[in-house]
N, C-alpha and C positions, 0 to 999 in steps of 0.2 A: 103641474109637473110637465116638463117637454117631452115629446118622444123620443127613445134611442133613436140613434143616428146608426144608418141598415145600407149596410154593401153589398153585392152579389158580386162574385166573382168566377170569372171558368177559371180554372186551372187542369189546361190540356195534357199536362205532363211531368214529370218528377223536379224539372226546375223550374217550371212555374209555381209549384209549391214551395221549394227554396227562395225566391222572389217574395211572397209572399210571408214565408217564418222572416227571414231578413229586414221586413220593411217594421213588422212586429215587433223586432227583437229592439230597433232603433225606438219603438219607442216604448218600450216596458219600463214602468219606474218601482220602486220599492213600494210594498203595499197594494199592486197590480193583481188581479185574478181573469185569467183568461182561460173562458170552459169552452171547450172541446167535446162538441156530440155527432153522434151519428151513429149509423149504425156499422156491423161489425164489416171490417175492410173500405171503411167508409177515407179513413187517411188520417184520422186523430193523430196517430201517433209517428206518422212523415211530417205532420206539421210541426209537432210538438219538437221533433229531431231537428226537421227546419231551425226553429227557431232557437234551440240551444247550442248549435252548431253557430247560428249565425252571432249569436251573443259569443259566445266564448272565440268570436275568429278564429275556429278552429273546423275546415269542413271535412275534416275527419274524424272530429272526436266520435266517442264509443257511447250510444247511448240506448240501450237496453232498454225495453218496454219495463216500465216497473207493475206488471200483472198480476208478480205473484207477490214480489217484494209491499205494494201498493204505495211507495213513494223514492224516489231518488233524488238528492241533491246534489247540487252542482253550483260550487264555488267558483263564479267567474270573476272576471278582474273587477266588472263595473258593477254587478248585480247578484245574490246568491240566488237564482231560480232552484225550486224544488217542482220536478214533474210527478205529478198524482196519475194514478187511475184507477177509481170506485169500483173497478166491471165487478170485484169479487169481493167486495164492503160487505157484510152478512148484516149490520146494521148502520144506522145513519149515525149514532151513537158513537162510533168508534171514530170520528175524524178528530177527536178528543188524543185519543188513545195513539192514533199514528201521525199528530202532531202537526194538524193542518191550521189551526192558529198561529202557532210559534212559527210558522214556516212561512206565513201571511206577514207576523211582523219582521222577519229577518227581511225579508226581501219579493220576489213576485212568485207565483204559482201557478202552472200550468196544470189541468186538470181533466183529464177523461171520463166521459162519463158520471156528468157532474148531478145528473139526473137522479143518481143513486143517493145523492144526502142533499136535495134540493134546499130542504131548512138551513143547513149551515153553510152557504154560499155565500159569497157574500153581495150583496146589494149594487154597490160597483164596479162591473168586471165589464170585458168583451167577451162575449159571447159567439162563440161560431159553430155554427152547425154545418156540419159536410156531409155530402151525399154524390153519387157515381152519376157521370152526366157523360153521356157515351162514350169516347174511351179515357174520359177524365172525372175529377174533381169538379164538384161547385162546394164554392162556402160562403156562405149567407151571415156576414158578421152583422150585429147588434150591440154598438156599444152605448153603455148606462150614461146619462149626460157629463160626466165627468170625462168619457173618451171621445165626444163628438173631435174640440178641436184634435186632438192628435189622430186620429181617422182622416183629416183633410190630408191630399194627396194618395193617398194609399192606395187606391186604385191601377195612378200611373203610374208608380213605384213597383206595384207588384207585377203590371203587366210587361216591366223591364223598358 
C-alpha cells in the first residue's frame, strides 16, 4: 500500500485560505470526502466556506456553520456538496440518521470534526488538519492514494 501524499502549507491570512478552498473546490469530484480537524478556532469552517463559495462561484454566498443543524447542503451547478460538523454527534451511530451516506453518494462531503465517528469515514478522503501558526493557519493535508495525482500542483495554486 503507498503512502498518502502529505502537503504543509502556511496560510497567513483570510485569502490565502480562500486560495487554498478554491484550488480544492477545482478538484472535488462526486463520492469525494474531505475531513476537516483541528482544534476549536482552528479555521475548519473558513475553509469549508472557502471551498463552497469557491464551488458554487459565488464569493458571497451564505454559508452557516452547520453546528447545530449538523449538516447543510448545497446544490451547485457542477457538484451537490453537503458540509458536516460531528462537534455535537452524541453518537457515532447517528451518521446513519443525519444522512452522511446518501449525501456521499449524491455528491462530495465536507466534514468537521471527523474524529467524532472515525468508523464511518470513509477510507478515501483528503484529510487536513489545521492548526494556528502565528498570526495564520497551517494545514497539513494527507491525501488517501486515490488523491495523490489531483494534489499535484496545489501548493502553487494555493500560494496564488
Amino acid at each position: 500500500m503507498s503512502e498518502p501524499a502529505t502537503i504543509t502549507l502556511d496560510l497567513p491570512d483570510e485569502s490565502a485560505t480562500a486560495r487554498l478552498g478554491a484550488a480544492l473546490a477545482r478538484r472535488l469530484r462526486p463520492g469525494d470526502a474531505v475531513l476537516l480537524s483541528g482544534d476549536l478556532g482552528a479555521g475548519k469552517t473558513s475553509l469549508a466556506r472557502a471551498i463552497l463559495r469557491a464551488a458554487a462561484n459565488d464569493p458571497a454566498l451564505e454559508v452557516p456553520s452547520p453546528t447545530f443543524t449538523l449538516v447543510q447542503a448545497y446544490e451547485l451547478p457542477v457538484l451537490t456538496i453537503s458540509h458536516f460538523d460531528l462537534y455535537r454527534l452524541a453518537d457515532p451511530a447517528e451518521l446513519r440518521e443525519i444522512g452522511f451516506d446518501d449525501a456521499l453518494g449524491l455528491g462530495a462531503v465536507l466534514v468537521e470534526w471527523p474524529e467524532r465517528a472515525p468508523a464511518g469515514m470513509p477510507r478515501e478522503a483528503l484529510a487536513i488538519r489545521l492548526s494556528l501558526a502565528g498570526q495564520g493557519r497551517r494545514a497539513e493535508l494527507a491525501g488517501s492514494p486515490g488523491w495523490l495525482d489531483r494534489l499535484h500542483g496545489l501548493p502553487q495554486e494555493a500560494r496564488g
